[in-house]
N, C-alpha and C positions, 0 to 999 in steps of 0.2 A: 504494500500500500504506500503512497506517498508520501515523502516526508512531510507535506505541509499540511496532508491532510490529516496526519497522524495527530499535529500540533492542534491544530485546528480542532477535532474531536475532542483531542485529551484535554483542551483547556474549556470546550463548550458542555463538554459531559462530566464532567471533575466533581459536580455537585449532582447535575441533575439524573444521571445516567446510571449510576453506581449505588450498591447499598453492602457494604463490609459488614459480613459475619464470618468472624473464627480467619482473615485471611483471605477470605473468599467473596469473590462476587454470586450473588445470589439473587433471583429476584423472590416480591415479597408478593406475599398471597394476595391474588387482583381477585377481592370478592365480587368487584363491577362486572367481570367477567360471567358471572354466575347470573346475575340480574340479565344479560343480553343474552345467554343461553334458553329463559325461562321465553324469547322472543318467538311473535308467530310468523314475522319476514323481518329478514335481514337483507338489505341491499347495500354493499359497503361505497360501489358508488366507484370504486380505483381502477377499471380494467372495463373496455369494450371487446368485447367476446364475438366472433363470428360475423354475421352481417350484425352489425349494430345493436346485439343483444349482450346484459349482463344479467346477470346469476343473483337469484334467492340463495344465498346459504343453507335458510333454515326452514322455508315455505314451499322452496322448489318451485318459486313462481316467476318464470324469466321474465326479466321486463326490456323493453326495447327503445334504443333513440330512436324519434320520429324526428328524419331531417335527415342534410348531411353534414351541415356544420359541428362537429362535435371537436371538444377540447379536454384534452385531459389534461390537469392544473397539478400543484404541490397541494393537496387535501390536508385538513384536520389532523386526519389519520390515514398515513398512505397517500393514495391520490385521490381526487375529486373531479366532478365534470361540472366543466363554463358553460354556459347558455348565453348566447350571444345578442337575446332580442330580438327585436324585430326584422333585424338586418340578418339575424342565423336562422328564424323561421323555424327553429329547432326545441323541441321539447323530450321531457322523458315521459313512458306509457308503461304501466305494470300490470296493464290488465284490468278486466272488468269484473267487478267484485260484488254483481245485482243477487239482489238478496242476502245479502252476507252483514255480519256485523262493521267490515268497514266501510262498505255503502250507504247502509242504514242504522246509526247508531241503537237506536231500540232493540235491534234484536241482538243486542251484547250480552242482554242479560243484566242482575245486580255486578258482576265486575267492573264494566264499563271497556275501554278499549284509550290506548294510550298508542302518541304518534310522535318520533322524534327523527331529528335532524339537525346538521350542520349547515348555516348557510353563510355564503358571505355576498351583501346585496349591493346592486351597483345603480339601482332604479330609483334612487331619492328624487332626482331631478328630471325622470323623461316623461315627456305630458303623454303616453302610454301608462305610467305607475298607479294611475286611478286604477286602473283595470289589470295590468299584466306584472305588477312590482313585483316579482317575486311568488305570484301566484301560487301555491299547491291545492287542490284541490279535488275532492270528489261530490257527489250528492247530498253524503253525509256529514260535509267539515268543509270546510276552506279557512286559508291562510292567506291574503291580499295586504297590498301595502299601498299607498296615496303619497304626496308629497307632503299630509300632515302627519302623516303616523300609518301604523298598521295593526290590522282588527285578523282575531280568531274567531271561527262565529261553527258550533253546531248545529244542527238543524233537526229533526225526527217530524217523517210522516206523520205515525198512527198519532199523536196530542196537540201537530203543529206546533209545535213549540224551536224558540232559535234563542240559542245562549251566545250573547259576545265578549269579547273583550278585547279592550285596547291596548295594544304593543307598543314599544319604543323600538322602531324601525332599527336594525343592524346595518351599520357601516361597510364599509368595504375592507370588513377584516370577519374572519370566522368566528361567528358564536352559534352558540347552543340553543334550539328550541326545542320544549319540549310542552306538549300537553296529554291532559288526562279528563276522560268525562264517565261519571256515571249519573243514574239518575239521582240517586239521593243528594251526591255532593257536586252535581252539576260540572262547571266547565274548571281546569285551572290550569292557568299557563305557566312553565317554569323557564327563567333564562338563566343559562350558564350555569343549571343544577341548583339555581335558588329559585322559590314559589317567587312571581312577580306580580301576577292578578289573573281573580279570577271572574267568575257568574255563576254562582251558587240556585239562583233559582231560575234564569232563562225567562223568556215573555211568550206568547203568544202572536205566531203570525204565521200567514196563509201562502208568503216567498218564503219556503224553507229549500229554496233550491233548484236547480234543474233535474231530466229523470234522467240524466244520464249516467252509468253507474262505473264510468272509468275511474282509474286512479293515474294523476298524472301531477306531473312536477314542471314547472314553467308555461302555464297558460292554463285556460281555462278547461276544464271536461267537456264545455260546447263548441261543438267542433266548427260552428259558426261564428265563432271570437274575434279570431285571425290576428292577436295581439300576442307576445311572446316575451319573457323575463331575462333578464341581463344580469349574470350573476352566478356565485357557484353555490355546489351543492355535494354534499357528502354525509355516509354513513345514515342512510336513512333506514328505519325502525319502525317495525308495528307490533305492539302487545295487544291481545283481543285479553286484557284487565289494566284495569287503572294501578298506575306503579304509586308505593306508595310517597312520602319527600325523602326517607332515605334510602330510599331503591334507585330515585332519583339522582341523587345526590352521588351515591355510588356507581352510576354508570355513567353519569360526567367526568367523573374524576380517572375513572377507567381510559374513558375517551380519550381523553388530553394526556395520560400516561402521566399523571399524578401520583393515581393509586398503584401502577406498577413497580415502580422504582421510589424510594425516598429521597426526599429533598438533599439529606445531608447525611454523609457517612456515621456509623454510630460506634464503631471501637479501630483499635490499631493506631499508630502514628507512622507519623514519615520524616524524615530528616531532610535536610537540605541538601545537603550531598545526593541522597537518591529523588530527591526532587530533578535536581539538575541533572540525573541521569536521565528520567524519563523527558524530558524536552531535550535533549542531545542525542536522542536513541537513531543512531544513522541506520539506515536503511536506503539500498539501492532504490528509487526513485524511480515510479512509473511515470508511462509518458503523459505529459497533463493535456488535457482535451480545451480544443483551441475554440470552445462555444461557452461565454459565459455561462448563461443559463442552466447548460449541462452540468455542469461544477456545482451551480446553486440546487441543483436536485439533487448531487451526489452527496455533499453538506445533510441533507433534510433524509435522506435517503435512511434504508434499513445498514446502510453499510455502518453509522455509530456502533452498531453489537461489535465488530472489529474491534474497536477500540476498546475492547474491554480486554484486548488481551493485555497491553499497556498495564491497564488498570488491578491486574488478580492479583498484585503485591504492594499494589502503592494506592493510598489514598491520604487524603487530607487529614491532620491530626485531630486527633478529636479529645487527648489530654493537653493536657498545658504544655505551652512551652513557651519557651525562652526569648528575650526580645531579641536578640542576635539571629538565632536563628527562624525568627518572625520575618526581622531584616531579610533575613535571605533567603526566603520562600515568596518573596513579593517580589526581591528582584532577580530570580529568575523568571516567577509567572510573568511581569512585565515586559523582560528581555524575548521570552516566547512569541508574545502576543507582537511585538516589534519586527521580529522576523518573520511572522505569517502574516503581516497586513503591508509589510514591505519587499517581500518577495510576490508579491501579486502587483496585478493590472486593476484593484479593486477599485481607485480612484477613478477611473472612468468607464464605471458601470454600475448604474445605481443598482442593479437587481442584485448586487454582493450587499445593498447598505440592513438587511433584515440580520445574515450575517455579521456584524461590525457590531449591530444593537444586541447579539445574543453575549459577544465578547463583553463587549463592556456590561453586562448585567452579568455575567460570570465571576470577570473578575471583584462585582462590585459587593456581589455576593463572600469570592473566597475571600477579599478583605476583611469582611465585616466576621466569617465566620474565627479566622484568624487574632480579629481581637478581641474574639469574645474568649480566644483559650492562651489571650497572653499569661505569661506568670506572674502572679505579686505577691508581695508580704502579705500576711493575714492582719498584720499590725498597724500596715503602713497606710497613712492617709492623704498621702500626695498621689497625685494622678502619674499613670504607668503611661508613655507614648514612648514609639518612636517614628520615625519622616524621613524620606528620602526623596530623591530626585533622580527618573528615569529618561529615558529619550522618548518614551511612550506618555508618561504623564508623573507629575509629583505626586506625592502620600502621604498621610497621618494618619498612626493609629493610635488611640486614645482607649482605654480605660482608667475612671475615674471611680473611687469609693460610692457608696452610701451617703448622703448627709451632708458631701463637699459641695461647698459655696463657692460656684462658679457664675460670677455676674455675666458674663455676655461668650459665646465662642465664636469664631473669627477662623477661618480657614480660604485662602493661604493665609496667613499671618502678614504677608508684605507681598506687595502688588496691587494693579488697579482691577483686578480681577479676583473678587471674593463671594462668597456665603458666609451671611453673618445670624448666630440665633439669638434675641435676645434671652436672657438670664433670668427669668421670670416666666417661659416658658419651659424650661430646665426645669422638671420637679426635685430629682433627683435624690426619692425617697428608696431608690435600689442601686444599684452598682449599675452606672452608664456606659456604654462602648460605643464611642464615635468613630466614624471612619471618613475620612477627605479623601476628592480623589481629581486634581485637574489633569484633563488628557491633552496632551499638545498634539495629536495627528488625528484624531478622530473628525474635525469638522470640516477636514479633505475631503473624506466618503459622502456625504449627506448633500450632493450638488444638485442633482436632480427628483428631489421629492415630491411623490404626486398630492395634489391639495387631496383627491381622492381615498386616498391613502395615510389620512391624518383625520382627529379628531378636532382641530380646530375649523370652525362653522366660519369664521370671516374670510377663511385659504379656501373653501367651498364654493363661496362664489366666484371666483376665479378660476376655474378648477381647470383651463386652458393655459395658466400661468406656472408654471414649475417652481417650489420652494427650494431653496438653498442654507444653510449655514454658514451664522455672519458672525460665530464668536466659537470659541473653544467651548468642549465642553466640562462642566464642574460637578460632580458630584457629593453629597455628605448624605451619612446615615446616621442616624441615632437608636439608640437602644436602651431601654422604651422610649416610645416615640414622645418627641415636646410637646405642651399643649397649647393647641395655635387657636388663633382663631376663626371660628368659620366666617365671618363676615370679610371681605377684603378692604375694608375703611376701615377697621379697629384693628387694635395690636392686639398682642403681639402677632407677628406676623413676620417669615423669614423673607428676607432681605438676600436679595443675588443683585451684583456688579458686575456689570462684563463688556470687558473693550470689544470693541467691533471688529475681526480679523478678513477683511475685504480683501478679494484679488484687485487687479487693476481692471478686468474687465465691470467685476461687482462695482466695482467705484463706479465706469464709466455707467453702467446704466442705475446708477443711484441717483447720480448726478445731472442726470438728461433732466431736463425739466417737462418731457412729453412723456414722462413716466410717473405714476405713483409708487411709490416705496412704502410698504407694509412690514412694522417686527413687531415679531411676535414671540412672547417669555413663554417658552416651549421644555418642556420634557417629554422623556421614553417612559409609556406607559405600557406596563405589562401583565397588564389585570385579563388580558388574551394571551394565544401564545407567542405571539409576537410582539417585540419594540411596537407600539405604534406612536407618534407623535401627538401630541395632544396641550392643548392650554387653561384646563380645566382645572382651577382654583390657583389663577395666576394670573396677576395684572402688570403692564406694565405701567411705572410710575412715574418716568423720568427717561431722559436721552435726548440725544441727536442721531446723527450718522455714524458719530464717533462712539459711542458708549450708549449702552440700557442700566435702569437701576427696574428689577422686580422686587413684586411681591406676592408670595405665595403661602399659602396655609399647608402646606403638607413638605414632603421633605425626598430627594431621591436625586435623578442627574438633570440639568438644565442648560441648556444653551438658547442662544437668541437665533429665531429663523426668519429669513429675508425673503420678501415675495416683491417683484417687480408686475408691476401691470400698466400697460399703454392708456392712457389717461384717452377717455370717451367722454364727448359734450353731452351736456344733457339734454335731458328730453325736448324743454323748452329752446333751446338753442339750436335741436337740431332740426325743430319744426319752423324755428323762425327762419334759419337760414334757408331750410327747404323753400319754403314760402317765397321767399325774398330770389331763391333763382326760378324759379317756375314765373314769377311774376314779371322779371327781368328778361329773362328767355323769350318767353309769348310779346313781350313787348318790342324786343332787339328781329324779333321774326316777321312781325306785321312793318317793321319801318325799314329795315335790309330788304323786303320785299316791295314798298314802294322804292326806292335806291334805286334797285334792279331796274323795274319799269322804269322811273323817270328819265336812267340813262340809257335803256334802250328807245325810249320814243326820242330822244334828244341825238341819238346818234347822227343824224344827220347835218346836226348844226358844227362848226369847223373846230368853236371853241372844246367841245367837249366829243371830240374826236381824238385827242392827242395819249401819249401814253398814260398818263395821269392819272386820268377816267377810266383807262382800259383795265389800269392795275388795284384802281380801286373797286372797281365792278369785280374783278375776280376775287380780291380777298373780303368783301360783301357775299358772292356766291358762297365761299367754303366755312363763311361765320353762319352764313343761312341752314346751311344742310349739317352742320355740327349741333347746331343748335335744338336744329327738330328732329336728329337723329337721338340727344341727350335724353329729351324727352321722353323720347318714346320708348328710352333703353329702362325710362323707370318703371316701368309696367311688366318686364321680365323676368324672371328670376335664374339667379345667376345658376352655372351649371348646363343649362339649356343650351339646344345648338340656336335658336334664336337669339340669345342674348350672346352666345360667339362672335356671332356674324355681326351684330351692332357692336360689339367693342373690336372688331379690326375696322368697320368702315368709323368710328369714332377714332381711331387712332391715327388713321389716314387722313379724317376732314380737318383734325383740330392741327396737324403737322402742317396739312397746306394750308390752314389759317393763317400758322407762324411762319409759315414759309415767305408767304404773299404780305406777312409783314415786316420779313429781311426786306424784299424787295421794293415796298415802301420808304425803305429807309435807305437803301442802295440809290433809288432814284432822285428821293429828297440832296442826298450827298452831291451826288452828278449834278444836278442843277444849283445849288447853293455853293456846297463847299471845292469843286473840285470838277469841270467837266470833262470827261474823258469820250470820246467815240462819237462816231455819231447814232443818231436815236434809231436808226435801221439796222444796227449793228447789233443794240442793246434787248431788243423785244425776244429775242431767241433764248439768252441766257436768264432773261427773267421768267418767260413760260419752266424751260428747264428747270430751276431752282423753285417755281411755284407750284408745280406737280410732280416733277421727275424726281426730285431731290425726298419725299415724302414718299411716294412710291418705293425707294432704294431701298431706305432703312426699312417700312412696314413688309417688303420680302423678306429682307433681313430675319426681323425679329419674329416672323410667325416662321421662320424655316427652322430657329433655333429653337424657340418655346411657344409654338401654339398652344398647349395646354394654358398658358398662361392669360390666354385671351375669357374675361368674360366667366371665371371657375370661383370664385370667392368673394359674397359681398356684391359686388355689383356688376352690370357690366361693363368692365373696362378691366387695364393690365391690371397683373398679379404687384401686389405691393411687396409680399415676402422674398420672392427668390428673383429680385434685380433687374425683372422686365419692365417695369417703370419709367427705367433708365433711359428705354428706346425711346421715353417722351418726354422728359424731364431733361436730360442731356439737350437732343437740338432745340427745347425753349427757355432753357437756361443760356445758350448760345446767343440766340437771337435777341434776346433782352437784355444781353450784354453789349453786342453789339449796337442796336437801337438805340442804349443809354448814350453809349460813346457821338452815336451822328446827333444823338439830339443836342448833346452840351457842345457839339460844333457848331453847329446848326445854330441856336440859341446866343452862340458868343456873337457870329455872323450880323444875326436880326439887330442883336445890343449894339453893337459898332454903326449899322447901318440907321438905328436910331437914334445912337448919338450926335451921330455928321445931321442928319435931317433937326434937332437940337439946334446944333453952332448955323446953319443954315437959313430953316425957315421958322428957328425957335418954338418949337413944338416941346414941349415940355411933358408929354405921353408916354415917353419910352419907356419905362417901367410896366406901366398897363399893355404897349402893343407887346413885347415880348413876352407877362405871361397872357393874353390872348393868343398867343401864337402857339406856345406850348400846349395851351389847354386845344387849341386846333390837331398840334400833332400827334397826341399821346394817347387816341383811340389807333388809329393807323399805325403807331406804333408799337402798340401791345404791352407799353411800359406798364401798365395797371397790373401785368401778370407778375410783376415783384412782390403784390402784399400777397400769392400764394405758397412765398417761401418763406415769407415770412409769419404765417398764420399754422406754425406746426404746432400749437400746442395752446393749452386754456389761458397763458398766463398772454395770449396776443390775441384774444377773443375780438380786441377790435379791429385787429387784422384779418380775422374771419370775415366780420359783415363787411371791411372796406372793401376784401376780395369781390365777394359776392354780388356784392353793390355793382362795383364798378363793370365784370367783365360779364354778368349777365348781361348791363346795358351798353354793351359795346358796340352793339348793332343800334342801336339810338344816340348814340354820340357821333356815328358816320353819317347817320342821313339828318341828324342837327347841323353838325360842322361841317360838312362836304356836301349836302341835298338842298337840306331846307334854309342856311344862313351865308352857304354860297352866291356870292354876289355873279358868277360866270352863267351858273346855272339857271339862277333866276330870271337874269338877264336870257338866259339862250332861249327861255321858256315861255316868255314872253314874245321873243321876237318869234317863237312855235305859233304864239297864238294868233299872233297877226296874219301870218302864212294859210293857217285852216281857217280863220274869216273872213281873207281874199277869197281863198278857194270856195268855200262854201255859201261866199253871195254872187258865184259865175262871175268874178273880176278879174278880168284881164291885163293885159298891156298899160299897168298903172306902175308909175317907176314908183315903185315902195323905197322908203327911204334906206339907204344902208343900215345895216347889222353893226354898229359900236366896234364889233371883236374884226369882221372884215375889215372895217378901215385901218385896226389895229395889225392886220397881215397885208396889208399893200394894196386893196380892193377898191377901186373906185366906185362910185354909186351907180354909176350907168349900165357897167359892167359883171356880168355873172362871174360869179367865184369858178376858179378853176376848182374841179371836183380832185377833194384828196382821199389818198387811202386811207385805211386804218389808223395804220402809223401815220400821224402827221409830222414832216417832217419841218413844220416853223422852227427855225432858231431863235423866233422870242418865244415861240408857246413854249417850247423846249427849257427854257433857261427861265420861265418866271415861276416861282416861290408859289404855292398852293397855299398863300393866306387870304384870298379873296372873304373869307368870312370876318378878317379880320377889317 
């Protein structure tokens, strides 16, 4: 067997595993075993048999997965089988049991009939858990759970009558139910082998059920349900008699392998010398399997009995001994524990951290059992310790007299890292045994912990958020325990300090301000079989980033745990914002849509034929079709191939938006600051860049991650795995760029209103430049800044500026360029003159010239020479688009 798994056993089984009589390992009479012999079906639950069928033990009644999703898990006992829910559609079926005592309770007779199981439930939160949480169920009983709780209820034909009672729903860790009904003492529920509540006398009613007379585990017995439980399930039991609470009691204890082995060895000692033989014990080394999880079954596995060959000569002392040699049975168990959590990969794989919490509950254990058997004077009235310092964690072992007046205890003694009791909770009317224990490596393992998988209810709402370990952990034991108090506002009350131990990553996302940071004063609770995490009589009272001060009423190992979560607007903010673009949108659609038309019925007039018009009509077009594709994307839910298709053509329309507003600002440059080429040269590279260039990258990006189109949330790109980028990068570009022409641009207009100042002493120049800007900064998409700057709640007003502004983007174009353009107005008029010649049959009337003609060389007598598209004036070409100013 392997050496580290030897170490591993020998230090996880050292208490729990062993029971020394005369020398020998033995185990001790499991009467629980006797109580589940007396049973009428045993299904242990650990092995699928055949096509999908496992085995009665004791009834002979095989029962079958119905599905094909089936899981087989690390169980209670052995293994156990997952039910997946909805999504595995998978249930377990034992057969149909009409007319029988467990279909119909009544015909059990005065014994009654009793039903137990192992469950560990994972259905608190699916808005299926009204109906499918956990369901077990036949004609005669059912077990359902809600998201406020969960009810037992029996039911009997021949009186009508239905007994309930209400449960405290089981977490997503294993426990025990058990119940028991007859008719005299009615219904009683027991959890974890203790009575919890029951219904002694039942009510009268006419739903005592449906008639179907299955027995089945994960959904209902109506086969018309179609809703399924999420969750495991192990060692399921039926007595056709009511057990009684210490029949109960005893095959819990059986269960959980309690009653089989004792807690703590009872005769023999060990020396420290043959201590450190057993953790030195070399052994040729098998090959370790390169699958976590494998390792963590082999850990849980039957293969501990091995280790009990270690075990048939050496156990834990169980007379007194020596503090020297106290000393040196803690630092080898510590040196062990060092070498088997440092010859692993454990730190990056949380499925070893159940592991790590049995260690340190071992050794927290052979501490405490170790100074309860230090040696002292019979005489002496000074307290017995001694304390070391390991590369695994420091220690103090304390026993103190009877009757010793000890004002406060303080463990470490020095550092910013303690547990303090006060001294007034100390009774200290019997001989006390403290044990300290700070670990320096343990809060490496505990990086990825599921909120699910903890007892703390505020890590539950989050439960997409993964918990981490932000401080060492400390432990102290007392013996008898202090008395605390139960209130958490009154004393006394233990006092835990603990500096914050952050990687650099933990800092970084502490420190985001689009994150919330949740700590939470946590310990290892092990009132199951496993560490589970939990904050259950434990406040935090104090801190920052840097340090927590708790307080807690009970006593055992504690560290601080860190929950990051991506901060969400709320409700009202996210309704107002919605609001605020829906209303922007529909408005930016109806006036880009008149835009559209005015410049197309205008196309024939000279002035607003030139590139200008042409570049502003197309970045008009792809704000229209963005805008009502935005829309419409809100009506689908993401996932769908419809909502695919609108998040690639939204990624396309909104790139040619920005594209078409490079190019706005390309051309503003060429005419203002810089003219290069001529204007027939330049319509080619502008089309190119205004569709080509949006085209390139959206191949690009759906070649490399289409999934990422339209899968999460809404539709549009994936914000987690970096496809975002494909849209954030070129309008992050472009608004960089647009910045730069506009502060050129802008210096331009300032200088050019200066001179017009010293000149015709116009004293405006202030006002025309920012008129000028407030002209160019729809066309240039500069408003798309407060979007990077609106990442988080503490810039909320940078959210509505966002929203504000770029919803009405399409209404600042056809205010600034449509409706307060003097060109257009102008050309729109002279339109109107032309169709009320036309339309009163008037002919050969010299209409006065067009303003903008006479401005391109057109005499009044004379018909304009007809231009292209492109017009190629070198004044239209070179004059400034402030006509609104």
């Amino acid at each position: 067997m392997d050496l580290r798994y030897c170490k591993v056993l020998l230090i996880t089984t050292l208490l729990s595993a062993c029971q020394v009589r005369s020398g020998k390992v033995t185990p001790s009479k499991q009467s629980g075993l006797q109580v589940l012999e007396t049973a009428s079906h045993y299904w242990p639950l650990d092995s699928v048999e055949g096509i999908h069928g496992f085995s009665d033990k004791i009834g002979n009644r095989t029962g079958h997965v119905k599905g094909t999703n089936i899981n087989i898990i690390e169980g209670m006992v052995n293994k156990g089988i997952y039910l997946n829910g909805d999504n595995g559609a998978t249930f377990l079926h034992f057969g149909n049991y009409k007319d029988s005592c467990i279909s119909d309770p009544s015909l059990c007779g005065p014994e009654g009939i009793t039903f137990s199981f192992f469950w560990k439930n994972h259905d608190v939160e699916s808005r299926f858990a009204i109906a499918s949480g956990g369901k077990v169920g036949s004609s005669g009983f059912s077990v359902y759970s809600n998201p406020h709780g969960g009810r037992v209820e029996f039911y009997t034909r021949g009186d009508s009558k239905t007994w309930k009672a209400k449960i405290k729903l089981p977490g997503p860790y294993w426990t025990h139910v058990l119940f028991t009904w007859t008719q005299t003492d009615g219904l009683k529920v027991y959890i974890n082998g203790t009575f919890s509540v029951g219904d002694p006398r039942g009510n009268v009613s006419f739903n005592y059920g449906d008639p179907f007379a299955d027995l089945v585990i994960g959904t209902a017995n109506n086969q018309r349900y179609g809703h399924y439980a999420t969750g495991a399930f192990d060692e399921f039991v039926i007595w056709e008699r009511a057990l009684s609470p210490g029949d109960v009691w005893l095959y819990y204890k059986a269960a959980i392998g309690e009653d089989v082995l004792s807690t703590f060895p009872t005769e023999a000692s060990i020396t420290a010398s043959s201590a450190i033989y057993i953790l030195g014990t070399t052994e040729t080394p098998q090959p370790v399997s390169t699958n976590p999880s494998e390792e963590v079954e082999r850990l849980h596995d039957p293969m501990r009995l091995e280790a009990l060959d270690f075990l048939q000569t050496f156990t834990l002392p169980n007379k007194t001994i020596h503090q020297e040699t106290a000393n040196n049975l803690t630092q080898s168990l510590l040196r062990s524990v060092d070498e088997v959590i440092t010859s692993s990969d454990w730190r990056d794989n949380d499925e070893w951290s159940p592991v790590v919490s049995g260690l340190v509950e071992t050794v927290d254990n052979v501490m405490l059992h170790m100074a309860s058997k230090l040696q002292s004077s019979p005489d002496s009235e000074a307290p017995l310790s001694i304390g070391g310092k390991s590369s695994v964690a420091d220690y103090s072992l304390m026993k103190i007299p009877q009757n010793y007046n000890l004002f406060s205890y303080r463990f470490p003694t020095q550092g910013k890292s303690y547990i303090s009791v006060p001294g007034e909770a100390l009774t200290m009317q019997s001989q006390t045994t403290i044990v300290g224990l700070f670990y320096h490596k343990m809060h490496n393992y505990y990086k990825k912990i599921s909120p699910l998988q903890t007892r703390i209810n505020e890590a539950v709402d989050f439960k997409d958020h993964k918990i981490q370990m932000a401080s060492h952990l400390i432990s102290l034991k007392v013996e008898p325990s202090p008395t605390l108090s139960i209130n958490l506002s009154t004393e006394p009350l233990i006092r835990i300090v603990l500096t914050h131990q952050l990687s650099k990553e933990q800092q970084r996302q502490a420190l985001n301000q689009s994150n919330k940071v949740f700590l939470y004063c946590a310990f290892l609770d092990y009132s199951s079989k496993e560490g589970v995490w939990s904050n259950e009589g434990c406040v935090r009272a104090d801190g920052n980033l840097s340090f927590s001060v708790c307080l807690c009423n009970h006593l055992t190992n504690f560290a601080i745990l860190m929950q990051v979560v991506p901060m969400e607007l709320s409700k009202a903010h996210q309704v107002a914002l919605s609001t605020i673009s829906y209303i922007g949108c529909s408005i930016s659609i109806f006036c880009l849509a008149i835009t559209l038309v005015t410049f197309a019925v205008l196309s024939s007039v000279s002035t607003i034929r030139n590139q200008r018009y042409h570049i502003h009509a197309n970045l008009a077009f792809a704000i229209l079709v963005a805008q009502i594709l935005l829309l419409i994307s809100f009506r689908f839910n993401p996932g769908t191939l419809p909502c695919k298709i609108l998040a690639v053509l939204l990624h396309f329309f909104f790139l040619c938006a920005f594209a078409w507003m490079l190019v706005e600002g390309l051309h503003l440059y060429s005419m203002v600051v810089k003219v290069f080429g001529s204007e027939g040269s330049k319509h080619f590279y502008y089309y190119a860049i205004g569709w080509g260039s949006p085209l390139v990258i959206c191949v690009v990006s759906m070649t490399s991650s289409l999934d990422s189109y339209g899968g999460i949330g809404n539709c549009w790109l994936s914000l987690k795995n970096g496809a975002i980028w494909a849209f954030v990068a070129p309008a992050l570009f472009v608004i960089m760029v647009n910045i730069g022409i506009l502060i050129a641009v802008t210096r331009i207009i300032s200088r050019i209103s200066a001179e017009n100042y010293k000149v015709h002493g116009d004293a405006n120049s202030v006002k025309l430049t920012t008129k000028a800007v407030a002209v160019l900064l729809p066309i240039l998409g500069i408003s798309w800044i407060f979007g990077v700057l609106a990442v988080n709640d503490h810039s909320l007003l940078f959210q509505y500026t966002f929203a504000v502004f770029n919803s009405l983007q399409g209404f600042f174009i056809f205010l600034f360029h449509c409706l307060l353009n003097s060109e257009v107005r102008a050309a729109f008029k002279h339109k109107t003159q032309v169709w009320t010649l036309t339309s009163s049959s008037i002919r050969n009337i010299n209409v006065k010239p067009f303003n903008s003609d006479i401005m391109n060389g057109n005499k009044g007598s004379v018909t304009p020479t007809k231009m292209n598209t492109w017009d190629k004036s070198t004044n239209s070409a070179n004059r400034i688009d402030l006509s609104a100013v």
